[in-house]
C-alpha positions as CSV (number, residue, x, y, z in Angstrom):
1,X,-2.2,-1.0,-41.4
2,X,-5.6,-2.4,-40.4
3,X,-6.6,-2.7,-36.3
4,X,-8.8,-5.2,-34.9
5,X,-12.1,-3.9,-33.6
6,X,-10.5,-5.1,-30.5
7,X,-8.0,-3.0,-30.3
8,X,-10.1,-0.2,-31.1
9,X,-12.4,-1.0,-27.8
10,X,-12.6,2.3,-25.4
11,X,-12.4,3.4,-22.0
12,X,-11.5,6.2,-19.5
13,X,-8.3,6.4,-18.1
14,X,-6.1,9.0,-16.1
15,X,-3.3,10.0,-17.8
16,X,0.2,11.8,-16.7
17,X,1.8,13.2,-19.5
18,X,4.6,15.3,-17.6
19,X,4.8,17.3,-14.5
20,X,1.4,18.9,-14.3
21,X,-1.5,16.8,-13.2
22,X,-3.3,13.5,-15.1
23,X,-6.3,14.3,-16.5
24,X,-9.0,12.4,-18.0
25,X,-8.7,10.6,-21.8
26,X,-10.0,8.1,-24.1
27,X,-7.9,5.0,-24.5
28,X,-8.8,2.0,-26.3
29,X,-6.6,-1.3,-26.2
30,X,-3.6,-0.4,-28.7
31,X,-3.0,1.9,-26.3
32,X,-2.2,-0.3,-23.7
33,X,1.6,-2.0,-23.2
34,X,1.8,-5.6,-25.3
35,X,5.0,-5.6,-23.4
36,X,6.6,-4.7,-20.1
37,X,9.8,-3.8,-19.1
38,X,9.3,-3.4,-15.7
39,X,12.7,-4.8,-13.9
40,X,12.4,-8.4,-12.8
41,X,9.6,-9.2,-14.8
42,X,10.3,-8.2,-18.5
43,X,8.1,-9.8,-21.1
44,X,5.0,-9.8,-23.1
45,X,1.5,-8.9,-21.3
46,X,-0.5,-12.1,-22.0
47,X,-3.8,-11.1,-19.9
48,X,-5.8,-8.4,-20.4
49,X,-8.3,-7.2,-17.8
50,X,-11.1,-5.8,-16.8
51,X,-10.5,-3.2,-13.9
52,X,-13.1,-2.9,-11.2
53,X,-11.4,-1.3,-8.7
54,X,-8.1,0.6,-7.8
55,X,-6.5,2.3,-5.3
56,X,-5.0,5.6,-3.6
57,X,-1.6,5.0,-2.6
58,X,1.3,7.1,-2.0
59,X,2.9,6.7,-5.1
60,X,-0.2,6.8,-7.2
61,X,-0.4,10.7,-5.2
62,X,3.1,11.3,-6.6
63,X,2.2,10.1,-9.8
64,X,-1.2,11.8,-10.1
65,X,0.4,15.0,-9.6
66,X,3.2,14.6,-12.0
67,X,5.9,13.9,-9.1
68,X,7.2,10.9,-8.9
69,X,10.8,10.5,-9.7
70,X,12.0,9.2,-13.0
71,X,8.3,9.0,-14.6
72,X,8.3,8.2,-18.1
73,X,5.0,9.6,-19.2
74,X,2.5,9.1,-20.8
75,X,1.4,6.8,-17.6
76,X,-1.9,5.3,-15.9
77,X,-1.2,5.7,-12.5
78,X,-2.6,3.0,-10.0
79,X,-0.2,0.8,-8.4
80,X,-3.0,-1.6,-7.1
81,X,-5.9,-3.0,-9.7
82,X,-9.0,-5.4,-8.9
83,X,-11.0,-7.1,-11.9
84,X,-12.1,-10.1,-14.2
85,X,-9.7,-11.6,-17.4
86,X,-11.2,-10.8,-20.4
87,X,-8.5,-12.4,-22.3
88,X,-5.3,-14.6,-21.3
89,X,-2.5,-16.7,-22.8
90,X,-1.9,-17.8,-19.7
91,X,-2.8,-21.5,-18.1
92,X,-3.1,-20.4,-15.1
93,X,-6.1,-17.9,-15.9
94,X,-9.1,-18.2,-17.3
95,X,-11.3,-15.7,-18.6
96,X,-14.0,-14.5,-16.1
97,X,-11.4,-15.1,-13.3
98,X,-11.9,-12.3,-10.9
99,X,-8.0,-11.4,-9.6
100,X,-6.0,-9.0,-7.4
101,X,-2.7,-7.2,-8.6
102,X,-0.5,-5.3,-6.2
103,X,2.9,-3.8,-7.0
104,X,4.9,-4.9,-10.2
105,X,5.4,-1.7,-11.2
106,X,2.0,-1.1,-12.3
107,X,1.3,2.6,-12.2
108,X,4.8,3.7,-12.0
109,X,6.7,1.5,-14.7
110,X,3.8,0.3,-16.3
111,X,0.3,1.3,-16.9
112,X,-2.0,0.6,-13.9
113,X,-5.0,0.4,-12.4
114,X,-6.3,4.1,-13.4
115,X,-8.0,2.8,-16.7
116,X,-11.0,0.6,-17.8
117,X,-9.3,-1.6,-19.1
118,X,-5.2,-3.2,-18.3
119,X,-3.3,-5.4,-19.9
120,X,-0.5,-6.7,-17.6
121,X,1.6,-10.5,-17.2
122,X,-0.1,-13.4,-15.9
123,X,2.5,-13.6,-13.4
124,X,1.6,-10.7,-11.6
125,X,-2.0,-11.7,-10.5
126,X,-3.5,-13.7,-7.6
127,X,-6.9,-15.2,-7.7
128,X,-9.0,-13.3,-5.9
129,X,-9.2,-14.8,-1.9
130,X,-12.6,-16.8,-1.5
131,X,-12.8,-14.8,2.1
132,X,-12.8,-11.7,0.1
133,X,-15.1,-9.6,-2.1
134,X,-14.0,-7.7,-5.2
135,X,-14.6,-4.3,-2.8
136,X,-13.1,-5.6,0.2
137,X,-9.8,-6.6,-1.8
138,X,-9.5,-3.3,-3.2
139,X,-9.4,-1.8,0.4
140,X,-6.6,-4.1,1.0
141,X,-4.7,-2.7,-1.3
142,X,-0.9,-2.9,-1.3
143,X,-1.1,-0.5,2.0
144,X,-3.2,-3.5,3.3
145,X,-0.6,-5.9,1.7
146,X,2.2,-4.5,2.9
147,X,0.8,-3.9,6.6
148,X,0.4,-7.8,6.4
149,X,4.4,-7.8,5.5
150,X,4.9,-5.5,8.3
151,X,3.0,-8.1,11.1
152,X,4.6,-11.0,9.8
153,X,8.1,-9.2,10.1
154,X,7.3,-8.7,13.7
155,X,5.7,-12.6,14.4
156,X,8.7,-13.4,12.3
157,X,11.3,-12.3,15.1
158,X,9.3,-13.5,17.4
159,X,7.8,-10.6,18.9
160,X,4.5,-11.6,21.2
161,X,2.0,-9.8,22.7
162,X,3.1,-10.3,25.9
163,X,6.5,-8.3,25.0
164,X,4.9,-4.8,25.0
165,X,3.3,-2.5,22.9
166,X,3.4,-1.8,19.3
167,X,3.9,1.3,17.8
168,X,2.6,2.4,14.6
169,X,3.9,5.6,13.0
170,X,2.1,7.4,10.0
171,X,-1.0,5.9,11.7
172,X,-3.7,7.5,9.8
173,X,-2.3,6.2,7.3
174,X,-3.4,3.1,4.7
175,X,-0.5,1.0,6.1
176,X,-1.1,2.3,9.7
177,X,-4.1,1.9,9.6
178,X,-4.3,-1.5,8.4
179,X,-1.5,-2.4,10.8
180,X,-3.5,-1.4,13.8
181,X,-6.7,-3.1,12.9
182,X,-4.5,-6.4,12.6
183,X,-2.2,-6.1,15.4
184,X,-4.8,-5.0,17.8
185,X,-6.5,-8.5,16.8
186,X,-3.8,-10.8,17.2
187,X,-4.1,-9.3,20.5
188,X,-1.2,-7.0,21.0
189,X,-1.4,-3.8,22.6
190,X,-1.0,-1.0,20.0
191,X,0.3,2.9,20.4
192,X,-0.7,4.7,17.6
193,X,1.7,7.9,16.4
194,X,0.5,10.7,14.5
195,X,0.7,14.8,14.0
196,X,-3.1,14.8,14.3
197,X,-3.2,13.1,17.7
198,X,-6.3,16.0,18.9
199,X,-8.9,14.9,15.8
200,X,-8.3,11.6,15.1
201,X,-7.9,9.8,18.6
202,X,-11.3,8.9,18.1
203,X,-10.5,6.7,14.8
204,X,-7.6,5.4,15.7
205,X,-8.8,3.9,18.7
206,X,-11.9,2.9,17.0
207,X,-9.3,0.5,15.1
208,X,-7.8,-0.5,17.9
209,X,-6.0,1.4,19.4
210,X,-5.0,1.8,22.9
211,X,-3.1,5.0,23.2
212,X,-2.2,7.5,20.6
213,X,1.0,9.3,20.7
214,X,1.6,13.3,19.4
215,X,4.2,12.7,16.7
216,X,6.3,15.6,17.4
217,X,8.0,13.9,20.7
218,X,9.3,11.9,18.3
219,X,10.8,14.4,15.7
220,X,13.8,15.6,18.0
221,X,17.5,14.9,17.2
222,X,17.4,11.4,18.6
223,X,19.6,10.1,21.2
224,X,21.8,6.4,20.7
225,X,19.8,5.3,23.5
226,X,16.5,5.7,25.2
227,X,14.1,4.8,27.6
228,X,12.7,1.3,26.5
229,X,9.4,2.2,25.3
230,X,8.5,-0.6,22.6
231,X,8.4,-4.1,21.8
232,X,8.0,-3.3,18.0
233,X,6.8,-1.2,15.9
234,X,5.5,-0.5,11.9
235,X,7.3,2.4,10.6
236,X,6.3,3.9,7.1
237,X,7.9,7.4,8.1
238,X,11.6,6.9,8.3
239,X,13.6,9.7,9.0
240,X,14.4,11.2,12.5
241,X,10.8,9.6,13.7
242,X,12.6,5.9,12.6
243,X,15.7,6.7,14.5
244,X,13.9,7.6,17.5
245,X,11.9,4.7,17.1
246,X,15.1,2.4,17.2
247,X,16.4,4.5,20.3
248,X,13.4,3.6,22.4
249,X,13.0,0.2,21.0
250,X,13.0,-2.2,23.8
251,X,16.1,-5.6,23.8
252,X,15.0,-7.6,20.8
253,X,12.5,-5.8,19.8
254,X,12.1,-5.8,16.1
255,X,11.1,-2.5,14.1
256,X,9.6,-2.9,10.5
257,X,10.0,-0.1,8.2
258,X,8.7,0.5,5.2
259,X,8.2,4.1,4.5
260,X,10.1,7.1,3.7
261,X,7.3,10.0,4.2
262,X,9.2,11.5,6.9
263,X,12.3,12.1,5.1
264,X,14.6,9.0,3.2
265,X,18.2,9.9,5.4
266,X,18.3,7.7,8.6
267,X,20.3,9.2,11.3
268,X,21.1,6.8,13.6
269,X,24.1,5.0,15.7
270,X,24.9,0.7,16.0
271,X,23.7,1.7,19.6
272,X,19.8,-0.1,19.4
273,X,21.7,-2.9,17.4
274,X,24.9,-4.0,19.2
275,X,23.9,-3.2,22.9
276,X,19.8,-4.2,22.6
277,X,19.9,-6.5,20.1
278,X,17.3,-4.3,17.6
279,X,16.8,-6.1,14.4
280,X,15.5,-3.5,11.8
281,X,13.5,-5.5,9.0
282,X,12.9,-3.8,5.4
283,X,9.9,-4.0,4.0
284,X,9.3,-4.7,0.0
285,X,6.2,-5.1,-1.4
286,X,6.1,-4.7,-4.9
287,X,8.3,-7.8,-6.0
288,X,7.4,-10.4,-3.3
289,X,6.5,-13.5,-4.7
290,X,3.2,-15.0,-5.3
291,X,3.8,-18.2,-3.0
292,X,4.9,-15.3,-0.4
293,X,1.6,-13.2,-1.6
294,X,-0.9,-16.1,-1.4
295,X,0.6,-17.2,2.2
296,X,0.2,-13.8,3.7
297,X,-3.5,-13.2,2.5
298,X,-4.4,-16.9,3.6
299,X,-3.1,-15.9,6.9
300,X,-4.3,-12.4,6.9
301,X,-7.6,-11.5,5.5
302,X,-9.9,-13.9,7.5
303,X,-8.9,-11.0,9.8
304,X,-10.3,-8.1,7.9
305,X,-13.9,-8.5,7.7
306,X,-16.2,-5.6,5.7
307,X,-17.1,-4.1,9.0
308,X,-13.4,-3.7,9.9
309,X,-12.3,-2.7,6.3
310,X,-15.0,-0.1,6.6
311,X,-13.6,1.2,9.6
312,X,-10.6,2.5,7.5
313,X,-13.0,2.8,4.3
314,X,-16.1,3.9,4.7
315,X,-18.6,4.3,1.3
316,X,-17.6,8.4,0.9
317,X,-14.2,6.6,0.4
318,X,-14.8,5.1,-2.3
319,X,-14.5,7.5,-5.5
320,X,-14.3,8.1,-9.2
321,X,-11.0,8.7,-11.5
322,X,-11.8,12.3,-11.8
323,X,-12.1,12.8,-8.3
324,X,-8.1,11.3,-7.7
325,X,-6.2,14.1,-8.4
326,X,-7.7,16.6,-5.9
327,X,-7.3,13.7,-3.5
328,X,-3.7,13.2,-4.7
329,X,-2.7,16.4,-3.9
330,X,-4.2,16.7,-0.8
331,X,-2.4,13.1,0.4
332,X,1.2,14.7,-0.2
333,X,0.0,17.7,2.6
334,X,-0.9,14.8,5.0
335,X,-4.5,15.6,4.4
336,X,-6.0,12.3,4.4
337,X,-6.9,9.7,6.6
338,X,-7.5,5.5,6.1
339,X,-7.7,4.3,2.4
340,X,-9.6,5.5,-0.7
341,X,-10.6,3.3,-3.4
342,X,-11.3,4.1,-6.9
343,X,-14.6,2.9,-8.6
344,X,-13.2,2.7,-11.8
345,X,-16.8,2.3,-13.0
346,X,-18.2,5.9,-11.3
């Protein structure tokens, strides 16, 4: 059988081929997936891309270090990719078009942003927002994405600043750290909760912060009730922090959680529900739609200028593919702060 030149174009990509860490490899573009079977979006990959940029997300950690549940390797980790068409099927793309994927299953289900080069559905990508640079989207990421998902769950339920504070758990955090720099912004008062409340006070209040909160008051066995403490809060913990969280959540308050890095059981009574009114508001980001995606960085990313993304990622955050599974291991032990991006370039 005789390949196209095309296909036999190269570039680097990380690679997981089990349960030991990705490493480094050659690809070219037969490699990549003509197909995906990712669930809600099966079909063929009509646009391939250029990557510029990805991301270090959760996930990706889980994936770098051969962890994630239910991988089918060989995969290219990066759940979040940034670049140009180089080729499309689609009407709605043309090449050159400079576009922003998040979620999809990209990096988990299908291969992501981790490589020169992706080939992925039309479907999945967004033009790249006029208010944003290629660099500046990238720090977004789906932790910025879904921090955006988080504030509009509390606007949503009508939550305003003059309610009370916010609290944002797993602070450091891309998604906390995101969420604070927006919320503080819209002008709501923001406690910030972490395990590392000595050191990084400092950051988190150079975000916008105006208190930060040692996360170990809230690791307890919680109580069906407690003091009213919040108006709202973003949650990407879960676990006994969430259900504290509900308990001290203040008569229709509204909680958004999207998390699970302090454990997936939530132990927790009707209590915050039936007697305060609580509404607890899941947060999906992979599979939101892109009239949904579109709306929420239209109504979002004016607010994260360069010299506020910077706060949460400065240039030593910005690294190479080789660098990402040091990083990825160190992420699981709660070992890193704001967001990295990957320089797929570097």
């Amino acid at each position: 059988m005789r390949v196209s030149k095309s296909l036999c174009q190269q570039f680097q990509a990380l690679v997981t081929r089990g349960k030991s860490p990705a490493t480094l490899e050659t690809l070219t573009r037969a490699d990549l997936p003509a197909s995906s079977t990712v669930r809600a979006q099966p079909g063929e990959c009509d646009t391939l891309v250029q990557v510029e940029y990805s991301t270090l997300n959760y996930k990706d950690a889980l994936v770098l270090t051969g962890k994630y549940p239910g991988l089918k390797p060989p995969m290219v980790g990066g759940i979040d990719l940034v670049g140009k068409v180089l080729e499309t099927k689609s009407d709605s793309l043309k090449v050159g078009d400079s576009i922003v994927v998040n979620g999809w299953g990209i990096g988990t289900d299908h291969f992501g942003g981790y490589a020169g080069e992706a080939r992925i559905k039309s479907s999945w990508a967004i033009p790249l927002p006029s208010s944003l640079t290629a660099q500046c989207a990238a720090k977004i990421g789906t932790a910025g994405y879904t921090a955006m998902l988080c504030v509009q769950a509390i606007e949503s339920n009508g939550i305003k600043p003059e309610d009370g504070t916010i609290l944002v758990t797993g602070a450091t955090g891309g998604v906390g750290s995101v969420s604070i720099l927006l919320l503080s912004q819209l002008g709501y008062k923001v406690a910030a909760l972490t395990g590392k409340a000595d050191s990084q006070a400092p950051y988190l209040k150079s975000l916008g912060a105006t208190e930060v909160l040692e996360r170990s008051e809230f690791e307890a066995d919680p109580k069906p009730l407690g003091k009213e403490r919040f108006a709202g809060c973003v949650d990407s913990c879960g676990g006994k922090i969430l259900a504290n969280v509900l308990s001290m959540t203040k008569a229709y308050g509204a909680v958004a959680a999207c998390g699970l890095a302090g454990g997936m059981p939530l132990n927790t009574t009707v209590a915050p529900f039936i007697l305060r009114g609580v509404t607890l508001a899941g947060i999906e980001s992979a599979f939101q739609t892109r009239v949904n995606r579109f709306q929420l960085y239209n109504r979002f990313a004016p607010l994260l200028s360069p010299e506020k993304l910077g706060l949460v990622c400065g240039e030593d955050q910005s690294v190479g593919l080789g660098q990402l599974p040091e990083l990825g291991a160190l992420m699981l032990k709660g070992k890193v702060k704001g967001r990295y991006i990957v320089d797929v370039s570097k």
